[in-house]
N, C-alpha and C positions, 0 to 999 in steps of 0.2 A: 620408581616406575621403570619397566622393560623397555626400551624402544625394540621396534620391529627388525630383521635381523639385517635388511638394508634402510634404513630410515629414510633416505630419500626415493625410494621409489614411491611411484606418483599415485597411486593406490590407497598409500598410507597415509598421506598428505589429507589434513581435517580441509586445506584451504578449495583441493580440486573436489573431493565430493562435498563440500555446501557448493562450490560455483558449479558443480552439474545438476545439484538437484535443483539451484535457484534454476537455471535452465529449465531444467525439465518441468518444473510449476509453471511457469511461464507460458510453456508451451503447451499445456494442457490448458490454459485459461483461453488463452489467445482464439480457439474458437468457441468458448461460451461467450466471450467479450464481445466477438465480432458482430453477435445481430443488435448490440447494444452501441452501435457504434463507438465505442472505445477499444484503446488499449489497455496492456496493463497500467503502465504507472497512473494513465488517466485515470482509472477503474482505481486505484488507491486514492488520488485525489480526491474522489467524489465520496468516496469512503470516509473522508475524514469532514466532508461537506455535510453530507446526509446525516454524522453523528451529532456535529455540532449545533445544525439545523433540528433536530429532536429534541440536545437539551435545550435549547433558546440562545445559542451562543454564540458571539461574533466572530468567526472566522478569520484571522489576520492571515496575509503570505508568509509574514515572520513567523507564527506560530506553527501554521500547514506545516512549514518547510521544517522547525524544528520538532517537529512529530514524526514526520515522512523521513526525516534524518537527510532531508534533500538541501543542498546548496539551495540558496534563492535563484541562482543565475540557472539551474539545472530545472526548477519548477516554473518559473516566467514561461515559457513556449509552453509547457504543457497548460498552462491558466490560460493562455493566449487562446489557445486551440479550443478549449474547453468554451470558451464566452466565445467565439467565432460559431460554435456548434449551437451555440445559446444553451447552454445548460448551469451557467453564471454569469454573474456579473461582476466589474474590478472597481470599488469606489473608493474613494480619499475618506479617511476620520474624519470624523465634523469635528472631532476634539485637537487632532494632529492632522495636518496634512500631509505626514510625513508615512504613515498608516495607511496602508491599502488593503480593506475591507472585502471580503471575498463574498457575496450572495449567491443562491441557489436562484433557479428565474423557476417558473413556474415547470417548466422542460424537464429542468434538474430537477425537485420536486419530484416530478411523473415518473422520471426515469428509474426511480427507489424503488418502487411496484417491481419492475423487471427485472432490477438487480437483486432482488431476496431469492430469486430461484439460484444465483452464482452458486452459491456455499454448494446446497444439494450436487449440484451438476459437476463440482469443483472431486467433491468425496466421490461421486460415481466414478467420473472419468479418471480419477488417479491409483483405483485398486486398493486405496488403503481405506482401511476404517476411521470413522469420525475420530473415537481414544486413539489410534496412532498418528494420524494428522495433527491431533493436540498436542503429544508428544513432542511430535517434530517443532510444532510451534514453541513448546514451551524450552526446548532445551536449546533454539536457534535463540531467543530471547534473553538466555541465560549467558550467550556466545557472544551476544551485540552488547551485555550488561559488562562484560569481562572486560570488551574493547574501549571500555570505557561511551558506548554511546547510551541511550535510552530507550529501553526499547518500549512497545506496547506496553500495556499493561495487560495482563492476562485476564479475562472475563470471568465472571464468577458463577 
């Protein structure tokens, strides 16, 4: 493989353009999020809330967290925040009490309705086409697999 003919100029660098474009997604979300009252990583949490609440599935923090690829101590304040907003609730395993059980409230529920317009609004306001936004997903996916983490799984 060629490296580029200065290899560390910052241009070349795979690590500064993902952390600009994660930016830049970010800040494209950040006002379709806003009439929904979230943020982004909340708007991922509730992503992982809504899916699991569709198949029938209980939500753990440990699970959330290792989906989200989030530290536990990194998603607590955003759970916190989220059940203060009422859009869940934090319960003990009836089987472990060592298990904290994550539910949708009715709020959360409702809020799905408003969140299926994100995606659309996501693809307008970023200039790119649906097949190139997948692209990116898919080969950011292939980036986070490399690092050894887990990423999504890609939708069929």
């Amino acid at each position: 493989m060629d490296l580029p003919a200065d290899p560390l100029r910052l241009e070349a660098q795979v690590c500064f353009s993902l952390s600009a474009a994660a930016r830049a997604m970010v800040s494209i979300y950040r006002p379709i999020l806003e009439p929904l009252g979230l943020t982004h990583p909340q708007y991922l949490v509730m992503l992982g809330l809504w899916q699991d609440d569709r198949a029938g599935a209980t939500t753990t923090v440990t699970g959330l967290s290792a989906r989200l690829l989030l530290d536990p101590g990194t998603l607590s304040p955003l759970l916190k925040r989220l059940e203060r907003q009422g859009m869940l609730e934090r319960r003990r395993g009836s089987g472990d009490a060592r298990v904290v059980e994550l539910h949708l409230t009715d709020a959360g529920r409702d809020l799905r309705a408003e969140a299926e317009k994100v995606p659309a609004a996501v693809v307008a306001a970023s200039g790119l086409d649906l097949a190139e936004l997948e692209q990116v997903r898919d080969v950011a996916n292939r980036v986070v697999a490399a690092s050894g983490g887990v990423p999504a799984p890609t939708p069929s």
